[in-house]
N, C-alpha and C positions, 0 to 999 in steps of 0.2 A: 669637163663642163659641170657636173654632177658637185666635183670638189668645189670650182669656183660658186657656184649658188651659193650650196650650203655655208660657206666662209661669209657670203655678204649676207644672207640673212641672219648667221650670229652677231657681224657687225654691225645691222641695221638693228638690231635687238639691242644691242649696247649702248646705244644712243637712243635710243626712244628711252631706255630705262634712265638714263642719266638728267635727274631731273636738274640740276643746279652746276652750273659751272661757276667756282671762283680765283679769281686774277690775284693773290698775291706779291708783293712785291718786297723787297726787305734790300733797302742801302745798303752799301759797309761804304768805307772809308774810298772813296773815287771811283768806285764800280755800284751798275747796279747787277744784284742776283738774277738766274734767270727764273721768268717767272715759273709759276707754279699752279698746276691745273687738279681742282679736286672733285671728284663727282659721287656723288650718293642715290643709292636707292631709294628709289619712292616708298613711301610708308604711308598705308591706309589710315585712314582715321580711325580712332580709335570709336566702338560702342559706345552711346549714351550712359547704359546702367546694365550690370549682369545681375541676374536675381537670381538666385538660391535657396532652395525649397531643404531643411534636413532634418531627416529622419533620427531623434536623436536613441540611444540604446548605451547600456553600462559599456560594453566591449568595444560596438562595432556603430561609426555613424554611417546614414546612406546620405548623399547630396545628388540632388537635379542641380543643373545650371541651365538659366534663358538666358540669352542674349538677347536683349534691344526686343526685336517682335519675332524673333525665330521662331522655331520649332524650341523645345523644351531636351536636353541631348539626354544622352540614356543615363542611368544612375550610375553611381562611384561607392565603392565601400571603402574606406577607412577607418584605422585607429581612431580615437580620440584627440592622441597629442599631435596624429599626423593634417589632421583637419582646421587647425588654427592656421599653422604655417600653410597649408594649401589656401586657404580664404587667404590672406594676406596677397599672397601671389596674382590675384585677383584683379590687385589694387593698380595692376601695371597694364591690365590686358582692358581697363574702361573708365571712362570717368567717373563712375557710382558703382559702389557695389554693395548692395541691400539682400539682407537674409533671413531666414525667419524660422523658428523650430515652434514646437506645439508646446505648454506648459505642461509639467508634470514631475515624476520623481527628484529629477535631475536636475529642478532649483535653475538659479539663474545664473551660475557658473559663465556657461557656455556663453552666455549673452555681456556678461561683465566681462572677459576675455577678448571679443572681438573687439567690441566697443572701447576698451582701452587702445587697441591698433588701429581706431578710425574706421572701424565699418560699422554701418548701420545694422542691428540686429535687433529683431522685433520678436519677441514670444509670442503666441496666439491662441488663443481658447482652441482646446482640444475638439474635434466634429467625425463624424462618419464621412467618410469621402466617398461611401459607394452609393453616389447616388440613385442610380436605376438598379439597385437591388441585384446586381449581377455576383454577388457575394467571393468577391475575390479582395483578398485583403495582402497586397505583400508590403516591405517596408520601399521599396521601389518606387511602385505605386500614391504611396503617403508622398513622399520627398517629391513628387512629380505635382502630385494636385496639389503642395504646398508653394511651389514654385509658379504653377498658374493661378492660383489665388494669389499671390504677393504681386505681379505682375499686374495683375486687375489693378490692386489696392492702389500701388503708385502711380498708375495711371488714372487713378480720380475715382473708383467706383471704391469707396467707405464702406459698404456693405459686404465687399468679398471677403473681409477678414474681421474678427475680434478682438483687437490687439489687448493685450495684459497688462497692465499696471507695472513698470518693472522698479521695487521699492529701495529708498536707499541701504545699505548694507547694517545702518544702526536701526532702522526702522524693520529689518525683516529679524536682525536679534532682538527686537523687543515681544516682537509679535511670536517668536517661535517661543517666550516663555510661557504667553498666557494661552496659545496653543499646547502646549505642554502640560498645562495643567488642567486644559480641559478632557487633555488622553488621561492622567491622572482618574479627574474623576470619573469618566467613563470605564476606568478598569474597575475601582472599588465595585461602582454596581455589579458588572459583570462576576467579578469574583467572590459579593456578596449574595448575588441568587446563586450561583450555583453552592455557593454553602449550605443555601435553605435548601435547595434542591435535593442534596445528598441527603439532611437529613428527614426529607419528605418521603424521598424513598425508600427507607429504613422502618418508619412508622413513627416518626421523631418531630414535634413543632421545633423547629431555629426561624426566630421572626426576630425583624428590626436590624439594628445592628449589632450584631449575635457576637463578632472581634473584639467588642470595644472591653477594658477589663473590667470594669462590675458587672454585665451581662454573660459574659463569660466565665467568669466564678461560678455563679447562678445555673448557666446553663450547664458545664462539663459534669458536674455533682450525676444529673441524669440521664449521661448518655454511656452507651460499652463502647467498650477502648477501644473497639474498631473504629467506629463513627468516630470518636476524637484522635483520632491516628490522621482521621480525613480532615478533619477542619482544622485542625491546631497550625499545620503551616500555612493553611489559608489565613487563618488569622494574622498569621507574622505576617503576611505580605501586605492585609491589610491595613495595619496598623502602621507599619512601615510609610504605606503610599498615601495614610493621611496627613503623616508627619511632613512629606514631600508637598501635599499640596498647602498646606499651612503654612510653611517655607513659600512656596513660589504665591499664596493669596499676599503676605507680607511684603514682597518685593516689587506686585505689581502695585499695589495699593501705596507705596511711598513715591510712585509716579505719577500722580493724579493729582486734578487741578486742586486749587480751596476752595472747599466746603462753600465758601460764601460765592463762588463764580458757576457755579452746578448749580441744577434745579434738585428740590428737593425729592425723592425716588428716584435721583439715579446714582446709585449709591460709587463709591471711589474702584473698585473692581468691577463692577460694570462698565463706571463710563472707560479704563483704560482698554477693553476688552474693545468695547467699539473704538474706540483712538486707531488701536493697534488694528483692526481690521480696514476700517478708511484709509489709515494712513496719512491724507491729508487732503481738508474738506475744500480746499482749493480747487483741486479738478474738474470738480461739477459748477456747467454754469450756470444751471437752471435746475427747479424744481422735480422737473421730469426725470432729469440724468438721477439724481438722487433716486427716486424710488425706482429706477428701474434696477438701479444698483442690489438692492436689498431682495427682488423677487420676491415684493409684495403687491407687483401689481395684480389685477383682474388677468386670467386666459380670456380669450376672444376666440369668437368665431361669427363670423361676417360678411354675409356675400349677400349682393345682389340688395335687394331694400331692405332684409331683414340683417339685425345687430342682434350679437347672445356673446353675453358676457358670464365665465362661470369662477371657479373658486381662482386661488392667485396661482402666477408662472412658476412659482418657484425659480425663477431663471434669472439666480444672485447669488451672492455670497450667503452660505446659509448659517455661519457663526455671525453673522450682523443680524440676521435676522432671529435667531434664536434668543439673542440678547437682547433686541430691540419689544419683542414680545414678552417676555420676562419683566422688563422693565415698563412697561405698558401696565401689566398689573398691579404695579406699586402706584404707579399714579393717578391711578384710575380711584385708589385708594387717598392717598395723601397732596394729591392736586384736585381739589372739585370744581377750583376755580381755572381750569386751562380753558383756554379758548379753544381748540381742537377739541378737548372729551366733549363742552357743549355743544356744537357744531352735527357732532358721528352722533349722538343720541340722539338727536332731533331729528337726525335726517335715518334712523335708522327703523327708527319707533312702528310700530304697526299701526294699519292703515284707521282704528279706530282711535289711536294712541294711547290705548290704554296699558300696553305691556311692550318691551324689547324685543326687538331680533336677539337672535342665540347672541349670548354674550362676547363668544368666540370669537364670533365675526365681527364685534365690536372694536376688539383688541387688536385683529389682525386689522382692520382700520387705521385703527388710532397707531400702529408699531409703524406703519408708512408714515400719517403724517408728522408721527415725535423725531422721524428719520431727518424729516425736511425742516420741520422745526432748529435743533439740531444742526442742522448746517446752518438754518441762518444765526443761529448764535456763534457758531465760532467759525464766520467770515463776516460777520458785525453788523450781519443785514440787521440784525433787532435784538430786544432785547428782552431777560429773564418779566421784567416788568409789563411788554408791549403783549408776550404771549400768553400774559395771564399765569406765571409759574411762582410760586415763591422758591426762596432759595434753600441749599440745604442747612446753612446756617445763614443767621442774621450777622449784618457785616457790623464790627465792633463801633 
């Protein structure tokens, strides 16, 4: 009795499981075939969207995977090469599959790779994820809050994530040269004080730039050959890495608009500097996006009826805005006629108007609005004439 159950509850299982019966039939020549019975396993619908949180590293990636509103499952370590074909696999087990890793060393490789095989992969500003201070940092952990922030994000809340610009592949080589020579020149300083420095500590002035050769004729005459044992291949290197940035000012400056389409102070290696760091002034649809870009707005702090606004966020790109201030002071000089400098000294003036606020603060004013300025010239809102700029050359 025991046997017979068991045998009709496997056959009553066989039959619930068989979701589709079909009747084929196939003629031949005065007969027909007999027919033919074919049954299939039910198959679950498939997940809306899996999301993927990953921890990226030179060796070793970690990935979280969410399904739909699940739980978040435990982390995975993988190769590099082995975690593309695994995201691929992905693509069978839901309708979407959406991933996301933080910006940083490791470029945007990982994201041009996925996104050639159809999955969505989004960079995202790099954040501390421990929020309640419980100071526990594993790569586990990261891949896991990356995966519950991304799940926010596609679900409509914009604020869970920061996603990253990710640039075309001739726009991130243009920009890594004038990056390139901005390390340039940041070496020469560095390897130029510490010249003075060696010969400070000796009892020795090396002022200015002590490498260059008439100074260095000048200078070697009075120092003991220890001291010039120290600086001489200083000096090769830095002569070396001025020849290099003179080569790469030459290359970026052949890629920059005419002279008569620029306002005048923003000389041809500035503006590609900002080119290359925009990227393209497209993205922004408004005035705000723009300055919030550069992290020249005000910090706030604001509660309750009281407002207190103090110096800026800094929280931008900071070669935009280092060049944008830079170039504030040329025009500050060579535009008197801009409709923005008007504008910031007036509104900036002390309360008897007889003297400026700190000039500083003038600049870092004026470096926001030349930002916005700036866009609206090359997306056509207006023009070198409407914002009071003349140009760097007169047009023929």
């Amino acid at each position: 009795m025991a046997k017979q159950t068991t045998k009709s509850i496997e056959t009553n299982k066989r039959i619930k499981a068989a979701k589709k019966v079909t009747l084929s039939s196939a003629e031949t020549a005065g007969s027909k075939a007999a027919p033919t019975f074919e049954t299939t396993e039910p198959s679950a619908p498939l997940p809306e969207v899996i999301v993927l949180g990953i921890d990226v590293h030179l060796r070793q990636h970690v990935v979280c995977r969410k399904i739909d509103g699940a739980t978040v499952q435990p982390a995975q370590r993988m190769k590099p090469e082995q975690l593309v074909s695994w995201v691929v696999k992905q693509k069978s087990l839901a309708k979407r599959v959406v991933c996301c890793y933080e910006a940083g060393p490791f470029g945007y490789t990982l994201q041009r790779q996925l996104t050639a095989h159809g999955i969505t992969c989004r960079v995202v500003r790099p954040q501390d994820w421990d929020r309640h201070g419980a100071r526990v940092k594993t790569d586990g952990r990261d891949a896991r809050e990356l995966a519950e922030a991304l799940a926010r994000y596609e679900a409509g809340n914009r604020h869970a994530l920061a996603i990253v610009r990710v640039p075309e592949v001739e726009q991130e080589q243009r920009r890594l040269i004038t990056r390139q020579r901005e390390s340039f020149t940041r070496e020469v300083r560095r390897l130029g004080a510490m010249g003075r420095s060696h010969g400070m500590t000796q009892g020795y002035e090396v002022s200015g730039r002590w490498w260059r050769k008439r100074a260095w004729s000048v200078l070697s005459k009075g120092l003991p050959q220890h001291l010039r044992d120290l600086l001489e291949p200083l000096g090769q290197v830095l002569v070396k890495l001025e020849e290099l940035i003179a080569q790469r000012s030459a290359q970026i400056e052949a890629q920059a608009t005419a002279a008569t389409a620029r306002p005048k102070g923003l000389g041809a290696l500035t503006e590609r500097i900002i080119e290359n760091e925009v990227l393209d002034w497209t993205r922004f649809n408004n005035r705000r996006q723009v300055s919030s870009y550069t992290g020249l707005c005000p910090s706030e702090h604001s509660s309750g009826g009281s407002r207190r606004q103090g110096s800026i966020n800094k929280h931008g790109n900071p070669r935009l805005r280092h060049a944008l201030v830079e170039c504030v002071w040329r025009f500050i000089r060579l535009q008197p006629g801009w409709k923005r400098l008007l504008r910031v000294v007036e509104r900036l003036k002390r309360d008897d108007g007889s003297r400026l606020a700190n000039k500083k603060k003038i600049a870092v004013a004026l470096a926001r609005e030349l930002a916005v300025d700036l866009w609206r010239l090359n997306t056509g809102r207006s023009t070198l004439e409407a914002l009071g700029l003349t140009a760097a050359q007169a047009a023929a």
